[in-house]
C-alpha positions as a Markdown table, in Angstrom:
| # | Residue | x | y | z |
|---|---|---|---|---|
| 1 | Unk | 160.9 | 134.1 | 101.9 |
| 2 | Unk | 157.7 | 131.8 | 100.6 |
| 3 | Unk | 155.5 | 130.6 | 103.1 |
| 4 | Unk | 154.3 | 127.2 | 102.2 |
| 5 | Unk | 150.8 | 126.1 | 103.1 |
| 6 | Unk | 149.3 | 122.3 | 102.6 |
| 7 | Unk | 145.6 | 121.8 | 101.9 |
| 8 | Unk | 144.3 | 118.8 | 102.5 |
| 9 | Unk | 141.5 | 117.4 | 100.9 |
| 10 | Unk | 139.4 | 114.4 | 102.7 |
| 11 | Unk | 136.7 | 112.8 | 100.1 |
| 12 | Unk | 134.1 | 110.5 | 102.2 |
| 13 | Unk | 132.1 | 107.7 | 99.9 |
| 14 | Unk | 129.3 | 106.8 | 101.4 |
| 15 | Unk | 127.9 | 103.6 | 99.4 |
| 16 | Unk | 124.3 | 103.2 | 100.6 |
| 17 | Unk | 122.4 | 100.3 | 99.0 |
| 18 | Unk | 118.5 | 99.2 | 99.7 |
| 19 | Unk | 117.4 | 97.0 | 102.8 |
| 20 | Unk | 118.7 | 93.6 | 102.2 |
| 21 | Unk | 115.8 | 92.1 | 103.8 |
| 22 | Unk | 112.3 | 92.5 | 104.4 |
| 23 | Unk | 110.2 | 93.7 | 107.4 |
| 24 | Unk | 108.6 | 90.5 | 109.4 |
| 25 | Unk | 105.2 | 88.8 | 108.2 |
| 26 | Unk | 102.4 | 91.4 | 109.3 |
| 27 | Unk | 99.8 | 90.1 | 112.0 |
| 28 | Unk | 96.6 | 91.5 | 113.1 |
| 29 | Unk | 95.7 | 92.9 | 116.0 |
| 30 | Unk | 92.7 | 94.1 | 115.8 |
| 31 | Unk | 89.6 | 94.2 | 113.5 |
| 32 | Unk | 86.1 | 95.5 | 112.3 |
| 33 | Unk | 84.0 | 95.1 | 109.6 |
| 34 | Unk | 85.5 | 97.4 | 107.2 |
| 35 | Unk | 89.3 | 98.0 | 109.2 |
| 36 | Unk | 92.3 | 95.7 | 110.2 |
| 37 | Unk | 94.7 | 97.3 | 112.3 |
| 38 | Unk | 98.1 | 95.3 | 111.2 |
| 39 | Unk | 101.6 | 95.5 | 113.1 |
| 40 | Unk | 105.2 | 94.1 | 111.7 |
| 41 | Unk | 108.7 | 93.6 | 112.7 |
| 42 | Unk | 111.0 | 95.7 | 112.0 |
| 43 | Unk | 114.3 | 94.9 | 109.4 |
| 44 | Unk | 117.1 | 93.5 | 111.1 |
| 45 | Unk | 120.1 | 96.0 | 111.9 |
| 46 | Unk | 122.0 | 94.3 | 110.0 |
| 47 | Unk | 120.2 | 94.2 | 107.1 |
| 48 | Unk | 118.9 | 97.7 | 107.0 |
| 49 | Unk | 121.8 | 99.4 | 105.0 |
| 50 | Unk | 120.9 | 102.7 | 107.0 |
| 51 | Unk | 118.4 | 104.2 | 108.4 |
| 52 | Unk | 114.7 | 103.3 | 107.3 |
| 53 | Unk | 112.9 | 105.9 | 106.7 |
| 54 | Unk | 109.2 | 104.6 | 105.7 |
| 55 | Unk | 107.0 | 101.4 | 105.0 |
| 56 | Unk | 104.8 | 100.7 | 102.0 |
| 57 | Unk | 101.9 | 98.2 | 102.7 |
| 58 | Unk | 100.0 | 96.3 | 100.0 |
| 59 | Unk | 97.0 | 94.6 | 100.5 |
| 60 | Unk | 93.8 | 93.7 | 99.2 |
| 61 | Unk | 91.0 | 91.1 | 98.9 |
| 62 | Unk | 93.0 | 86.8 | 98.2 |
| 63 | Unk | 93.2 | 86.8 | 94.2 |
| 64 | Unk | 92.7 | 90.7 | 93.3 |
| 65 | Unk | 94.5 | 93.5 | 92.0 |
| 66 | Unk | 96.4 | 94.7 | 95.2 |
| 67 | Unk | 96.8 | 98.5 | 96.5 |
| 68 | Unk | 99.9 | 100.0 | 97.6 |
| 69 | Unk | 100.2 | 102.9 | 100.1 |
| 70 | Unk | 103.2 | 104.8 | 101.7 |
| 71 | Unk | 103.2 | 104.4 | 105.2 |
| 72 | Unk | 106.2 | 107.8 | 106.1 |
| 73 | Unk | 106.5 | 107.0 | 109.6 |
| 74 | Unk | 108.7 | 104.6 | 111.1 |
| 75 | Unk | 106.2 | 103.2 | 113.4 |
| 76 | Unk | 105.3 | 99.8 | 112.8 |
| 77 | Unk | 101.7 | 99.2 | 112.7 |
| 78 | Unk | 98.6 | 100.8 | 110.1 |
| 79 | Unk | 95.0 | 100.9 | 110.3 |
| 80 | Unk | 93.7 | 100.0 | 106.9 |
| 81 | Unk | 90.4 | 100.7 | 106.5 |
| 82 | Unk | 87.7 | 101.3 | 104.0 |
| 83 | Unk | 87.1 | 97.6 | 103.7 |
| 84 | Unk | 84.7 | 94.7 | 102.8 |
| 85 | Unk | 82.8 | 93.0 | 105.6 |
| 86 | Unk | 83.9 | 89.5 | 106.2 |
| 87 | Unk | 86.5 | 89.0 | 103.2 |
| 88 | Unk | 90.0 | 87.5 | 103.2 |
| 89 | Unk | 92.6 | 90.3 | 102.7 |
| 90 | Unk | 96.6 | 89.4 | 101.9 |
| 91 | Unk | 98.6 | 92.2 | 103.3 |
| 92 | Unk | 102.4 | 92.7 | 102.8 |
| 93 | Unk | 104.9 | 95.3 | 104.1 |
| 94 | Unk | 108.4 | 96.6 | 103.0 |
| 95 | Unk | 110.8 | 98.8 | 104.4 |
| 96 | Unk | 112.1 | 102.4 | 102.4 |
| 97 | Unk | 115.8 | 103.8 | 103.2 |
| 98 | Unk | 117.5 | 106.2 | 101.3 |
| 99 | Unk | 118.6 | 104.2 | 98.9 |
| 100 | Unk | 114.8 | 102.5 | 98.1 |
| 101 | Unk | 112.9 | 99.8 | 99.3 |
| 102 | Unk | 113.2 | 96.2 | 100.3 |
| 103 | Unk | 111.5 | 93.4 | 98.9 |
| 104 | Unk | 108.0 | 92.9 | 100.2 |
| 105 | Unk | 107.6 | 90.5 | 103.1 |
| 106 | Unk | 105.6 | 87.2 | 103.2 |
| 107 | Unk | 102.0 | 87.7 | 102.7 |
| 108 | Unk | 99.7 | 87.7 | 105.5 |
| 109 | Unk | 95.7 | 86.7 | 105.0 |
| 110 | Unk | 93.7 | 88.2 | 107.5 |
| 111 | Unk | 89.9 | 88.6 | 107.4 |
| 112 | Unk | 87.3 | 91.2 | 108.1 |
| 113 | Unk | 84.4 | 91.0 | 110.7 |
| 114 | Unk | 80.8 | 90.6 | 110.2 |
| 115 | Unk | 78.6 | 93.2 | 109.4 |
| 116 | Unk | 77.4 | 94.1 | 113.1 |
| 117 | Unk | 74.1 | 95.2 | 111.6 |
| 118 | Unk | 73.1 | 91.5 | 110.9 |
| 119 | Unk | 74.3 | 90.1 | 114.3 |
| 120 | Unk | 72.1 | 92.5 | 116.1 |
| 121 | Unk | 69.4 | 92.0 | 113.7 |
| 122 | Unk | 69.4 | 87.9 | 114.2 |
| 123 | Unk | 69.5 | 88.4 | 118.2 |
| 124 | Unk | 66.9 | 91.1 | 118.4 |
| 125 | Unk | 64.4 | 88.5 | 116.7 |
| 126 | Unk | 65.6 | 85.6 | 118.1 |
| 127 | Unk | 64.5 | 87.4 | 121.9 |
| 128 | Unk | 61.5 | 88.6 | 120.1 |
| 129 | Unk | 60.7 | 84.6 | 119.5 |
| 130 | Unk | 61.5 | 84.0 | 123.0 |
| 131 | Unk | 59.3 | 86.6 | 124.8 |
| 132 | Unk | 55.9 | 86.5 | 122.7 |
């Protein structure tokens, strides 16, 4: 007598595509003369496509060349520092899954502060003028 076994054979297709949308416009919350701390909105679930995994920022001074860096965490904000005193920046994210990335979001202009140096400077001699 034959025993007759059945072997089954489930194939799962997982179709993962890119982020059909972009992370929100980046704002700044807070800034120095050489740093902007910038935080963004997060891809809709929707529009994710799976899990994201990553943002890369680009940024640098209005009508430049522009730097990119990979941002690996899933937290939504970046310091970006290293910066010009008192010049426009544009600043962009996009969201990594998977699959790749997402288009860039809309670009942001956000501006350093003044050089501290030269504020302290201008009222140090401006109290000298008062108190001869």
């Amino acid at each position: 007598m034959y025993n007759i076994y059945y072997i089954y054979i489930y194939i799962y297709i997982y179709i993962v595509i890119v982020p059909s949308s972009s992370p929100g416009t980046p704002t700044s919350t807070a800034t120095t003369s050489t740093s902007i701390t910038i935080t963004w909105t997060e891809i809709s679930c929707l529009d994710r496509n799976g899990v994201i995994t990553g943002y890369t920022i680009r940024y640098g001074p209005v009508n430049t060349s522009l730097t990119t860096i990979d941002h690996a965490s899933t937290d939504r904000s970046r310091v970006i520092s290293d910066l010009t005193p008192f010049t426009n920046y544009t600043v962009s994210v996009r969201g990594v899954n998977i699959a790749g990335l997402s288009g860039f979001s809309a670009e942001a202009v956000m501006r350093t502060d003044e050089e501290s140096e030269c504020i302290n400077y201008c009222v140090n001699h401006i109290i000298l003028l008062l108190n001869p």
